[in-house]
N, C-alpha and C positions, 0 to 999 in steps of 0.2 A: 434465470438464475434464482435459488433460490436466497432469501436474505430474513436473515435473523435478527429478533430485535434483542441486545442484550440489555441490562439494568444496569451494571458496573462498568463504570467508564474506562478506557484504556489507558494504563499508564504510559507516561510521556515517551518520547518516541527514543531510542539509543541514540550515542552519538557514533557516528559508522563514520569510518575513513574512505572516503571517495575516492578507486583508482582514479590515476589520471585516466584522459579523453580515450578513448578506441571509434577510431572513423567508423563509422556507418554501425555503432548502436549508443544507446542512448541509457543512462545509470537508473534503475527503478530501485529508491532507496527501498530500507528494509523497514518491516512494521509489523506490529502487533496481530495476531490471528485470534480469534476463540477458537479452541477448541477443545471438546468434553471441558467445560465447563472451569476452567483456565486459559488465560491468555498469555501465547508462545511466541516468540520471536520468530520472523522470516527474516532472514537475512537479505540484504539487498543482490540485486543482481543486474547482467546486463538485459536491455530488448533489442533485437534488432529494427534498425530506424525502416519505417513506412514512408516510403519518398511521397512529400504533398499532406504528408501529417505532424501532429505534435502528440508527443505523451501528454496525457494527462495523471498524474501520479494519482493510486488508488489514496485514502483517507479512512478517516472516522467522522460520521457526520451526527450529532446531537440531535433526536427527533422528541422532543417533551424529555419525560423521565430517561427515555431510550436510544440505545449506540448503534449504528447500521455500519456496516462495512459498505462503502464504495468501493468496486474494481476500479482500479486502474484501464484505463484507454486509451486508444490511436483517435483523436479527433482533427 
């Protein structure tokens, strides 16, 4: 995958209304995207659950000056 380093750090996350539960997926809130050169809103949504996994919700991860996007995973 490829991964971008940005300068501008992401503004704070929305505050999104969580449906209630649906058996067998799991809520991947929504967050920030770059792209061309502003950062867009992804709305949250469901995944379906990987029986013998956990989501791990994607992020923003601070590297020095620079923002990387972490995907989101089934670990």
């Amino acid at each position: 995958a490829f991964a971008q380093a940005i300068v501008v750090a992401p503004p704070a996350p929305r505050v999104e209304v969580v449906p209630a539960p649906r058996d067998g997926y799991v809520w991947d809130h929504g967050h920030w995207r770059w792209d061309h050169g502003r950062y867009v809103w992804i709305a949250g949504h469901w995944q379906p659950v990987r029986v013998g996994y956990h989501w791990v919700p994607g992020h923003w991860a601070q590297r020095g000056p620079n923002w990387l996007w972490v995907e989101g995973h089934w670990a």
